[in-house]
LUMVEX-635342 format. One record per residue: x, y, z of N, C-alpha, C in turn; residue in three letters; residue number from 0. Coordinates in steps of 0.02 Angstrom, whole numbers, plus 50000, padded with zeros to 5 digits. Layout:
<sites>
site n.x:X | n.y:Y | n.z:Z | ca.x:X | ca.y:Y | ca.z:Z | c.x:X | c.y:Y | c.z:Z | aa:ALA | i:NUM
...
</sites>
This chain:
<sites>
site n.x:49680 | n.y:51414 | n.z:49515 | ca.x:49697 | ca.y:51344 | ca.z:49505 | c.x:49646 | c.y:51315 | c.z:49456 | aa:UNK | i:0
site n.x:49689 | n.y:51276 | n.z:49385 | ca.x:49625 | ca.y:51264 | ca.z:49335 | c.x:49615 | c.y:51191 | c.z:49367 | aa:UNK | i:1
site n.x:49562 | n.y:51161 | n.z:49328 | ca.x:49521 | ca.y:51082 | ca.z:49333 | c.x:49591 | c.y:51040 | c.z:49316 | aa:UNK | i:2
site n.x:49637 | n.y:51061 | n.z:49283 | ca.x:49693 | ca.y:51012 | ca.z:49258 | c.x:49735 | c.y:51008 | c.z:49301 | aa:UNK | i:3
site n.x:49753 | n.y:51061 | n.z:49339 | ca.x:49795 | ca.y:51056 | ca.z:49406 | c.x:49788 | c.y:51016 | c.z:49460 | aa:UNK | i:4
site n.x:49703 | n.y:51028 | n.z:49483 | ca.x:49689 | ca.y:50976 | ca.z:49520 | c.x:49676 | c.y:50910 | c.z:49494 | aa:UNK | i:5
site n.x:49656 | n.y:50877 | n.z:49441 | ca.x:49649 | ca.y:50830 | ca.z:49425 | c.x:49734 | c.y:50799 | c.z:49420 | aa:UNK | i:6
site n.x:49782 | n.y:50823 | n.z:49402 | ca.x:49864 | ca.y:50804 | ca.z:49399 | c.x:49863 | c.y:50794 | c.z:49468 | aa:UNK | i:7
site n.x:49851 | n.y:50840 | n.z:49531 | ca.x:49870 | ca.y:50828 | ca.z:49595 | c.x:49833 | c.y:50776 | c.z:49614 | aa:UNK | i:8
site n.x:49773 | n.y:50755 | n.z:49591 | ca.x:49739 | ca.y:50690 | ca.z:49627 | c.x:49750 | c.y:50636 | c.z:49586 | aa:UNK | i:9
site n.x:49777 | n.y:50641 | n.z:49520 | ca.x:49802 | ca.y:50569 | ca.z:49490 | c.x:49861 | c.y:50536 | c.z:49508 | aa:UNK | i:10
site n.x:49904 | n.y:50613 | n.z:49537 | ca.x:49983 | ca.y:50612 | ca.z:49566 | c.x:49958 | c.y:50548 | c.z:49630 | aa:UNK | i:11
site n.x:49918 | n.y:50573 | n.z:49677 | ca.x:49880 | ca.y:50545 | ca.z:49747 | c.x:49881 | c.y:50467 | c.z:49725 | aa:UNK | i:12
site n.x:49822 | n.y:50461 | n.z:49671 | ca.x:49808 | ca.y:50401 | ca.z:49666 | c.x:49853 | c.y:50338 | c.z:49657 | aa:UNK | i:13
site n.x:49918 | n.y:50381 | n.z:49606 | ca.x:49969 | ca.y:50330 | ca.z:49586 | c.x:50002 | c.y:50323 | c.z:49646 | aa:UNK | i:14
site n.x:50029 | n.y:50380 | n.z:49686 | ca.x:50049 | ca.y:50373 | ca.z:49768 | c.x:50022 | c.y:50301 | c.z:49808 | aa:UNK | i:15
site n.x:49973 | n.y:50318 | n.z:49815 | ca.x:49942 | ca.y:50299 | ca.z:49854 | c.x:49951 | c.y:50204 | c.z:49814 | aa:UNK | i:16
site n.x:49928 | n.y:50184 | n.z:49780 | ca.x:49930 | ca.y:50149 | ca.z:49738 | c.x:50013 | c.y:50102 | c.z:49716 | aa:UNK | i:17
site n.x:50051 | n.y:50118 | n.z:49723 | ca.x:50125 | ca.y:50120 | ca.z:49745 | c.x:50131 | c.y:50097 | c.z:49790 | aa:UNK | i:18
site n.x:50122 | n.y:50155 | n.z:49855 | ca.x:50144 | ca.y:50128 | ca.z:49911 | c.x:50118 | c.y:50089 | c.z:49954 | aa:UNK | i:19
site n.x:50056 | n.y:50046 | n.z:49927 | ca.x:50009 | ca.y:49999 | ca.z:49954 | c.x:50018 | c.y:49934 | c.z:49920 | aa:UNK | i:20
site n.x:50046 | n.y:49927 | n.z:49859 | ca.x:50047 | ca.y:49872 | ca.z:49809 | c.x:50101 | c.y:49821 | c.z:49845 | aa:UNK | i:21
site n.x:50158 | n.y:49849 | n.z:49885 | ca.x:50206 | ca.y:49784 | ca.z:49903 | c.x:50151 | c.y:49755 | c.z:49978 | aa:UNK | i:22
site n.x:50121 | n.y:49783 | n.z:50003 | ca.x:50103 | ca.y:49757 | ca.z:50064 | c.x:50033 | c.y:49717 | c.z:50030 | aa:UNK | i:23
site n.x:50009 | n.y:49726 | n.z:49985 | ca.x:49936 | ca.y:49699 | ca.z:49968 | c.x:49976 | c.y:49628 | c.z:49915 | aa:UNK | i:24
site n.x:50007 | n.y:49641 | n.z:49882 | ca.x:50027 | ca.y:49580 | ca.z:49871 | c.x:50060 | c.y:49514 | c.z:49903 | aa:UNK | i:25
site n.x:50095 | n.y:49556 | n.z:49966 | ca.x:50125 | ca.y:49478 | ca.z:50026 | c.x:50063 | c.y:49460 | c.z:50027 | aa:UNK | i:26
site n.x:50019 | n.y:49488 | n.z:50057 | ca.x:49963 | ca.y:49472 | ca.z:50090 | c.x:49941 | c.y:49411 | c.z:50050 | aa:UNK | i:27
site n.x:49921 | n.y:49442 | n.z:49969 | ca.x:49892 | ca.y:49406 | ca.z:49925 | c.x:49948 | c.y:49316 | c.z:49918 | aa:UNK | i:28
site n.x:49998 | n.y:49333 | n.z:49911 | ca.x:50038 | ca.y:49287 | ca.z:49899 | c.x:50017 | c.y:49247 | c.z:49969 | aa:UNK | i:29
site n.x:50046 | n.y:49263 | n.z:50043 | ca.x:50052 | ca.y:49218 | ca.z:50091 | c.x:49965 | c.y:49184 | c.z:50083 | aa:UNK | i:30
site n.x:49926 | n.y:49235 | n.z:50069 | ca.x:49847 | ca.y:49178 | ca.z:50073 | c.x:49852 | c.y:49133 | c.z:50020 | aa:UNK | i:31
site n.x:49869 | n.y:49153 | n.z:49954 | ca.x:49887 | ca.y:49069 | ca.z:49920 | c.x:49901 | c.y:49026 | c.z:49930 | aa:UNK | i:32
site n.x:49982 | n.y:49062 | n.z:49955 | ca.x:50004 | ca.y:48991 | ca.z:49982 | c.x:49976 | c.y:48938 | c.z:50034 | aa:UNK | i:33
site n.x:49961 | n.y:48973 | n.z:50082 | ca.x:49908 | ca.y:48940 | ca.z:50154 | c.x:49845 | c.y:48917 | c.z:50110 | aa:UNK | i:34
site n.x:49811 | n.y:48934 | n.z:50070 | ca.x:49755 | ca.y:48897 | ca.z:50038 | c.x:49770 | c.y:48852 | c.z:49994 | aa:UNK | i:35
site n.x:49834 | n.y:48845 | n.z:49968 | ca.x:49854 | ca.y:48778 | ca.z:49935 | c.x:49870 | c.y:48720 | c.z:49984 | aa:UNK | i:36
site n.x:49905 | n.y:48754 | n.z:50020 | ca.x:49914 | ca.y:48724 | ca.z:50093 | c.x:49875 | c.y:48673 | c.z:50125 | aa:UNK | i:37
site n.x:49790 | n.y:48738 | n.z:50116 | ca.x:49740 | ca.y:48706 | ca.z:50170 | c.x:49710 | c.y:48633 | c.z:50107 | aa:UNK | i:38
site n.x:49711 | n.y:48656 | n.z:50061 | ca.x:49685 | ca.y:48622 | ca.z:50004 | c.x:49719 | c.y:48539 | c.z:50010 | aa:UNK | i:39
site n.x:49782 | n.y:48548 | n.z:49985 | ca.x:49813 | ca.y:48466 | ca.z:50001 | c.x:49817 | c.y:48448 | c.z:50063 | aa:UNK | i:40
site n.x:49807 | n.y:48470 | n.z:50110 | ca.x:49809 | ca.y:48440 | ca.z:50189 | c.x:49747 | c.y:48413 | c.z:50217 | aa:UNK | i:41
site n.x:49699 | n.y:48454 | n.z:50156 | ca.x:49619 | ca.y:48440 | ca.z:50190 | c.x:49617 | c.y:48469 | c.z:50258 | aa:UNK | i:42
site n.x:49661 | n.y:48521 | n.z:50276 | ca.x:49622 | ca.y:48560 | ca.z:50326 | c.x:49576 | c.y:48644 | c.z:50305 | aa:UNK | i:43
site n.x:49536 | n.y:48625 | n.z:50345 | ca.x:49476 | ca.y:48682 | ca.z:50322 | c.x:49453 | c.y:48724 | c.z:50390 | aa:UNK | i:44
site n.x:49516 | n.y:48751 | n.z:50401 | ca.x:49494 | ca.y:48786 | ca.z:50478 | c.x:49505 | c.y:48868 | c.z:50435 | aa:UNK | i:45
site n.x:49474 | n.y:48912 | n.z:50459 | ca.x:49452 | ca.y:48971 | ca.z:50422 | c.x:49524 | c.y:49022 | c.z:50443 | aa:UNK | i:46
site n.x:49524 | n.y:49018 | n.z:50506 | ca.x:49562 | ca.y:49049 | ca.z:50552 | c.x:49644 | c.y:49042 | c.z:50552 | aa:UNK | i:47
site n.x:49641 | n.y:49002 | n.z:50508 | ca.x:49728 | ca.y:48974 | ca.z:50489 | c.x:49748 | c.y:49025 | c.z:50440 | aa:UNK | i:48
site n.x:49703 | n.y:49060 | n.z:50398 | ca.x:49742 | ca.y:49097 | ca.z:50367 | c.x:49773 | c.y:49170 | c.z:50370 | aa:UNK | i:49
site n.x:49713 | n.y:49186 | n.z:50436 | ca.x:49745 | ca.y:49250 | ca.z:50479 | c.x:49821 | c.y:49280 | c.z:50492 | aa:UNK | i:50
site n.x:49824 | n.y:49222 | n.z:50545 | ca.x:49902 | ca.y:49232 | ca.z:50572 | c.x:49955 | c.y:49245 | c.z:50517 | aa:UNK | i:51
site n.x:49962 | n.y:49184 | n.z:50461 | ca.x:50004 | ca.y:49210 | ca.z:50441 | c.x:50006 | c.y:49256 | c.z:50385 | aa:UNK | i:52
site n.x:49964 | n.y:49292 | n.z:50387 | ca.x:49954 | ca.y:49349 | ca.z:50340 | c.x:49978 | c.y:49416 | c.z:50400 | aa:UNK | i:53
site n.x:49939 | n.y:49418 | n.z:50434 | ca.x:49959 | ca.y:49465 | ca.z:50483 | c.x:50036 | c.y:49481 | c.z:50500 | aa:UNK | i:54
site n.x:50071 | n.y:49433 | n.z:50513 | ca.x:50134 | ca.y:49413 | ca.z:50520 | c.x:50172 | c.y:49427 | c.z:50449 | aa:UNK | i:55
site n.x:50148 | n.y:49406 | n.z:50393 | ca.x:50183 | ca.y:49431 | ca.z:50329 | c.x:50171 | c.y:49494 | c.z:50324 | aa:UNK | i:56
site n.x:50115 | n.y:49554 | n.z:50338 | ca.x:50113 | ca.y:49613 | ca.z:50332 | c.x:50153 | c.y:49628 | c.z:50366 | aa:UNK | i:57
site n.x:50142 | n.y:49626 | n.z:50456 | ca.x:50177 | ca.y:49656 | ca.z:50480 | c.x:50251 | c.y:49669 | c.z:50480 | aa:UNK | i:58
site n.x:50282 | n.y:49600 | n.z:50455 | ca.x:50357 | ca.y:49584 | ca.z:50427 | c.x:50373 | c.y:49650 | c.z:50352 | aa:UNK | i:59
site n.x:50326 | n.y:49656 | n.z:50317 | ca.x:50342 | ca.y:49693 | ca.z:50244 | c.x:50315 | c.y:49767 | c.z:50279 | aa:UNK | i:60
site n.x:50281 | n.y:49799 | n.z:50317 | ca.x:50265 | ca.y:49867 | ca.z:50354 | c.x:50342 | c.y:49887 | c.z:50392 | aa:UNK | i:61
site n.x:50385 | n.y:49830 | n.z:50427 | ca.x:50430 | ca.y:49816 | ca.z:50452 | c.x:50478 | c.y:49855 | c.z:50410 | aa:UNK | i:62
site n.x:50497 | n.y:49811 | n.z:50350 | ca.x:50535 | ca.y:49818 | ca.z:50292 | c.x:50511 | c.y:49865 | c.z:50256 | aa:UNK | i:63
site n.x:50471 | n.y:49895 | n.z:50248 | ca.x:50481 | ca.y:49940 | ca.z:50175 | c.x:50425 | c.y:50004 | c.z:50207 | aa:UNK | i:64
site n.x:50424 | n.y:50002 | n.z:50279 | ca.x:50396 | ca.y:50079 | ca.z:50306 | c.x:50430 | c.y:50142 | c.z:50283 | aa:UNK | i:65
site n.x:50484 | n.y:50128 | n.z:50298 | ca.x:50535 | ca.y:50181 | ca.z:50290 | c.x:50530 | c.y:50211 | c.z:50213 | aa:UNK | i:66
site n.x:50514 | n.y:50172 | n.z:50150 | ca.x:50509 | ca.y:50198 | ca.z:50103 | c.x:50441 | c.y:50231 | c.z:50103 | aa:UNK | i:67
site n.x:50401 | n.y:50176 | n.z:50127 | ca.x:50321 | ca.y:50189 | ca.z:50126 | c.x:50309 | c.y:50282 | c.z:50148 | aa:UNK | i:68
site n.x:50354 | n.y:50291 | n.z:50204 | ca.x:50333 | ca.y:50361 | ca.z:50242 | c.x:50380 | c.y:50420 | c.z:50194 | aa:UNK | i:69
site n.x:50425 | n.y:50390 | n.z:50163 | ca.x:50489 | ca.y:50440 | ca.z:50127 | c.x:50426 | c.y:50460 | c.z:50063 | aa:UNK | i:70
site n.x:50405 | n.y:50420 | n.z:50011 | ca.x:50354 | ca.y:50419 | ca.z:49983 | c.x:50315 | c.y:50459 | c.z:49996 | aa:UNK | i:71
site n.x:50284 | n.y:50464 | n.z:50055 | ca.x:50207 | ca.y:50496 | ca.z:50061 | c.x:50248 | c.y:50581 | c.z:50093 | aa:UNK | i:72
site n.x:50303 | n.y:50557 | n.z:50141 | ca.x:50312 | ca.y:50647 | ca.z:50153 | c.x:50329 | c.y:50676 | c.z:50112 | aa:UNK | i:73
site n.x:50379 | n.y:50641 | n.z:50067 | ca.x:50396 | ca.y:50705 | ca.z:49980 | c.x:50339 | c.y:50726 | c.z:49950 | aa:UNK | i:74
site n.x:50285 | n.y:50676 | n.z:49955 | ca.x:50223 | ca.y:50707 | ca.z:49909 | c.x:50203 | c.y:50773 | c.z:49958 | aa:UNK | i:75
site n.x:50180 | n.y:50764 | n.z:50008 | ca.x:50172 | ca.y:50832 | ca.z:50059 | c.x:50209 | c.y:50872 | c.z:50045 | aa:UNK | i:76
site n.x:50281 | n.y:50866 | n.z:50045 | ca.x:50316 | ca.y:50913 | ca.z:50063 | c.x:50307 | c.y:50956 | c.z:49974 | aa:UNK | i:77
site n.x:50296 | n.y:50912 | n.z:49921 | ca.x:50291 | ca.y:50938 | ca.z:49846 | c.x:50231 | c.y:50994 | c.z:49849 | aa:UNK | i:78
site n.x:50173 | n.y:50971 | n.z:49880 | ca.x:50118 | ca.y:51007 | ca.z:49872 | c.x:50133 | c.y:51065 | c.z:49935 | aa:UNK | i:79
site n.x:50147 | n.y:51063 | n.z:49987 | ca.x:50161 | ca.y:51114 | ca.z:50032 | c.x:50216 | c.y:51161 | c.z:49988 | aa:UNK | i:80
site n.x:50241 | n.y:51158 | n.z:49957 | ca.x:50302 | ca.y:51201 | ca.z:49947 | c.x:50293 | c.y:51237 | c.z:49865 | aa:UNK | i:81
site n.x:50237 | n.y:51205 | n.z:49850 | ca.x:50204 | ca.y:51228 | ca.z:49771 | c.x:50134 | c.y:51261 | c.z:49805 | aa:UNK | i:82
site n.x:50131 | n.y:51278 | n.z:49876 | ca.x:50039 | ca.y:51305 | ca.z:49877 | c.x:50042 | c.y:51381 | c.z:49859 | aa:UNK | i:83
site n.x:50092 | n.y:51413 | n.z:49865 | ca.x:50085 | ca.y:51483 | ca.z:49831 | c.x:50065 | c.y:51479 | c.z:49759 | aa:UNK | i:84
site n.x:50081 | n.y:51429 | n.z:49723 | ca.x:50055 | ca.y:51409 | ca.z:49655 | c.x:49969 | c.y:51415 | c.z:49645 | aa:UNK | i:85
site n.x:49968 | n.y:51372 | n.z:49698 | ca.x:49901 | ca.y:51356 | ca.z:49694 | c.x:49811 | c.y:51397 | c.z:49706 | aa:UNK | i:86
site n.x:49870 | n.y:51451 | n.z:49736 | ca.x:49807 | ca.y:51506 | ca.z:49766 | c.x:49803 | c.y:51561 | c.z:49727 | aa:UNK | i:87
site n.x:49824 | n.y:51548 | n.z:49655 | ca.x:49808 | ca.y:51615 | ca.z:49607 | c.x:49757 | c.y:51615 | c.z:49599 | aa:UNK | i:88
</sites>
């Protein structure tokens, strides 16, 4: 196995990985805006307000888009499990 093989299999990883984390890191990002624009014109400044509904927006989009999230990550397994005779020259 040359340096280029593995470096393709861990750039493959990174974009993976990178993918299937980007829809859940952006609710997140989005619902805290919004709640900090929120807290901003209301003049409330309680820290703890912006928890819940982030938690609640992840858990809602983990909800929704697991199923791709796990389809995603087992094809990559199943790519590298089924190419390892490749790999042990």
């Amino acid at each position: 196995m040359t340096i280029d093989e593995v470096t393709a299999i861990a750039g493959e990883a990174l974009f993976l990985i990178i993918k299937v984390s980007a829809p859940v890191l952006l609710v997140s990002l989005i619902v805290g805006l919004i709640v900090s624009i929120f807290q901003t014109v209301t003049s409330i400044q309680e820290q703890t307000l912006t928890f819940v509904p982030k938690i609640i927006a992840v858990f809602l989009t983990l909800i929704v888009l697991g199923n791709w999230m796990l389809t995603e990550l087992s094809e990559f397994m199943n790519r590298l499990w089924s190419n390892f005779s490749l790999y042990t020259r």
